[in-house]
N, C-alpha and C positions, 0 to 999 in steps of 0.2 A: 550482914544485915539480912535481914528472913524478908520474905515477901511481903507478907502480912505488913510489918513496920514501914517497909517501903512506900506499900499501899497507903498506911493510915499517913507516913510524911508527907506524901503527894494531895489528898485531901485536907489537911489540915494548913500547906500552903498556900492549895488553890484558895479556904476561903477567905485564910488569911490575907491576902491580895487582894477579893473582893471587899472583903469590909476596909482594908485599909484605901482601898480606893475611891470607895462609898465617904467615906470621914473624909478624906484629904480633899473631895472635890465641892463637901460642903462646906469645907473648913477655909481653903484657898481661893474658892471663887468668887470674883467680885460681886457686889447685888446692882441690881441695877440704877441709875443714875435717877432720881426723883427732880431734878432741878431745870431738864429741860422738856420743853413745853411738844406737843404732837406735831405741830407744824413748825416748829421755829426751831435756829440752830445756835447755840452760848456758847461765844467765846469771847475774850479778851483783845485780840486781835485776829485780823484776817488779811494775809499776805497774796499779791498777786505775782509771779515767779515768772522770770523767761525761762529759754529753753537752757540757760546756762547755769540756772537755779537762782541768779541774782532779782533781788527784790525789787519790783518796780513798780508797786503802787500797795499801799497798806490802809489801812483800817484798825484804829485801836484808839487805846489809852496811854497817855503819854504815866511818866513819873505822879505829877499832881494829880492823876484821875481827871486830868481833860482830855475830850475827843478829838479827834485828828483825822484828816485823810489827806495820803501824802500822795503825791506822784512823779517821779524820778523818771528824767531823759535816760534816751536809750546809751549815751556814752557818762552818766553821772553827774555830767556839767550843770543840770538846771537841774531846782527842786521846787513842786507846786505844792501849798501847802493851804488847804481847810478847817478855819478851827472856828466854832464860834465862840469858843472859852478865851480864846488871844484877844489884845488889844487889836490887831486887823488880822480880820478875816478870813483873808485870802493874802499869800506872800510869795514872791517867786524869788529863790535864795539862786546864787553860785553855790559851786562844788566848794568851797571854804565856810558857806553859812552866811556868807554879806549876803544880806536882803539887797535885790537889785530894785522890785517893783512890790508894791504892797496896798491894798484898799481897805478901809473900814468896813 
């Protein structure tokens, strides 16, 4: 291979590379999100985590798209539970789900 060709491989690489990375980065990259608001944050749920990454108080939507906030003892045993979509209110379950205590 002569110089010259060398030379012209090495430019027609580099710009190769440039446009192909030019295309790829507007081809690939996501656009931005339109759906949430300047001050506010959308999500579905919002989990609050100890230090051992287990869930211990949440914020969401259950299956039927009712609202909930849950809040779970630090050994699992009790569960506080906020709906106003429930028949009561306010439930405080054992670790099996029996409702122990519950208000309208």
């Amino acid at each position: 291979m002569h110089r010259r060709q060398f030379g012209f491989l090495i430019v027609v690489t580099f710009v190769g590379s440039l446009m192909g990375g030019a295309v790829s980065w507007w081809w690939l990259v996501p656009s931005l999100v339109g759906a949430q608001k300047v001050n506010g944050v959308n999500a579905e749920e919002f989990l609050l985590l100890d230090a051992n990454g287990k869930a211990r108080a949440g914020l969401g939507l259950d299956q039927n798209g009712e609202v909930g906030l849950v809040f779970t003892s630090r050994d699992g045993s009790r569960k506080l539970a906020l709906s106003p979509d429930d028949r009561f209110a306010v439930k405080l379950s054992d670790q099996n789900g029996r409702v122990i205590w519950s208000a309208p």
